[in-house]
C-alpha positions in Angstrom: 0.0 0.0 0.0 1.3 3.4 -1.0 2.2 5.8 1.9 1.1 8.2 -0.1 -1.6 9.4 -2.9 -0.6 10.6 -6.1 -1.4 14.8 -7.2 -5.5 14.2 -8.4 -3.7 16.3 -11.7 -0.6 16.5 -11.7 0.1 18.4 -15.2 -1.9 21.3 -13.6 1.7 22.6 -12.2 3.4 24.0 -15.0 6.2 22.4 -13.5 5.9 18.8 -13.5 4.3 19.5 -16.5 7.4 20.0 -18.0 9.1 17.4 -16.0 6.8 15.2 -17.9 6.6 16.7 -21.2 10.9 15.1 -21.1 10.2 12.0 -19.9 7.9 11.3 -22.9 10.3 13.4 -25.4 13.6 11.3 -23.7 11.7 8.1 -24.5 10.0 8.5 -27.1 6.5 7.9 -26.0 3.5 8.9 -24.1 3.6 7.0 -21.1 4.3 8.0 -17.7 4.9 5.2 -15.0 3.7 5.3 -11.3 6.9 6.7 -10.1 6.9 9.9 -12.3 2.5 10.3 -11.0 3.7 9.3 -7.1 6.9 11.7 -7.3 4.9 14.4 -8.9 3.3 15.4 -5.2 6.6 17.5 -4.6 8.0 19.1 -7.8 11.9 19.1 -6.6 12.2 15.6 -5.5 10.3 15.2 -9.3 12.9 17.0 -10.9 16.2 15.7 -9.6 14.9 12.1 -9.2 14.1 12.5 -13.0 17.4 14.4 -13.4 19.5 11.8 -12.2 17.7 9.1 -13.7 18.2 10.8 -17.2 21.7 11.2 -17.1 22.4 7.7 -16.1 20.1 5.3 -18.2 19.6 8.0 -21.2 22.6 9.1 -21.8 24.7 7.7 -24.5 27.6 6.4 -22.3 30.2 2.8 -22.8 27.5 0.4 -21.4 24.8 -0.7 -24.1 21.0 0.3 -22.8 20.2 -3.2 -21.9 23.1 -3.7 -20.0 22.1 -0.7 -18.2 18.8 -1.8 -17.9 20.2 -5.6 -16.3 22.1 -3.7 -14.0 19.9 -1.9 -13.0 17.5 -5.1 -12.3 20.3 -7.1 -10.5 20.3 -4.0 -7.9 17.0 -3.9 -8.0 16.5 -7.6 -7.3 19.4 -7.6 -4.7 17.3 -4.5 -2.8 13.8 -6.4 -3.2 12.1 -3.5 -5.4 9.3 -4.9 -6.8 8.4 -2.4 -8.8 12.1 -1.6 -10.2 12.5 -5.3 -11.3 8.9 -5.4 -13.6 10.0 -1.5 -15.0 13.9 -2.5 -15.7 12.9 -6.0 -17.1 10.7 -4.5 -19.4 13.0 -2.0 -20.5 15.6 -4.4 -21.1 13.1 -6.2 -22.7 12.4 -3.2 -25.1 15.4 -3.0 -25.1 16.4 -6.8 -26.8 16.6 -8.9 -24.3 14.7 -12.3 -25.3 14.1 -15.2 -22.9 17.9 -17.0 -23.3 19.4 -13.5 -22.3 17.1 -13.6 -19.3 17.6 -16.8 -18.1 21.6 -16.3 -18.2 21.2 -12.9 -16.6 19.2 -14.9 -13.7 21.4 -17.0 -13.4 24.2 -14.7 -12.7 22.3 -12.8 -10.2 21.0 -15.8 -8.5 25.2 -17.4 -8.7 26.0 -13.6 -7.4 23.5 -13.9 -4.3 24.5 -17.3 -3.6 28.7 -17.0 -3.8 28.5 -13.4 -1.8 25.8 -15.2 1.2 29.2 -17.7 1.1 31.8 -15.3 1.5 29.8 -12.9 3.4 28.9 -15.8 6.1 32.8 -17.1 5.8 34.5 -13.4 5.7 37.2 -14.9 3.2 40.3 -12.5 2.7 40.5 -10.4 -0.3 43.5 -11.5 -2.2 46.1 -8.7 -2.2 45.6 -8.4 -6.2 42.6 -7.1 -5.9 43.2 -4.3 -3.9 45.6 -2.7 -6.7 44.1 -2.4 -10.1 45.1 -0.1 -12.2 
């Protein structure tokens, strides 16, 4: 249950109007997810959330859009966000991720989970090569 209730209009402030207006230019379409409506109740947190998120997973950068959109996933599955995995899968998705890519990318997040529960639980030295990569 939400702990809070989304603006009744939000596009009546010019403002998140706005804010919206480059969500849907940025992707390319009309729609406006949950998070955008729910952050909408206080412009600023709107803006920079949006901001952020922009100049991150829009941004032409040296990581592929679906890899950014796994990564963001794996987080998302290692922090328990239910509604960040269902968003970032489908972006991947959309992105060109079919079922095969999926499966592997599951299984490296479920090996991940599993081998850092092990190390976490045995506290295992880092080996000193890892400390100095250059």
């Amino acid at each position: 249950m939400p702990t809070l209730s989304p603006p009744q209009d939000p596009e009546s402030n010019p403002r998140v109007k706005a804010i919206f207006d480059d969500i849907r230019a940025t992707r390319g379409n009309d729609f406006i997810n949950n998070l955008w409506y729910y952050l909408a109740f206080n412009a600023d947190l709107l803006e920079n959330t949006w901001n952020d998120v922009k100049s991150v997973m829009a941004r032409p950068s040296h990581l592929d859009p679906m890899t950014k959109e796994l990564i963001y996933a794996a987080v998302s599955i290692a922090n328990s966000c239910e509604y960040c995995i269902h968003s970032h899968t489908a972006a991947a998705r959309a992105k060109g991720m079919n079922d095969e890519v999926y499966a592997e990318f599951l299984s490296i997040v479920s090996l991940a989970g599993r081998t850092n529960h092990l190390l976490n639980g045995i506290k295992v030295p880092i080996d000193p090569e890892f400390n100095n990569q250059d």
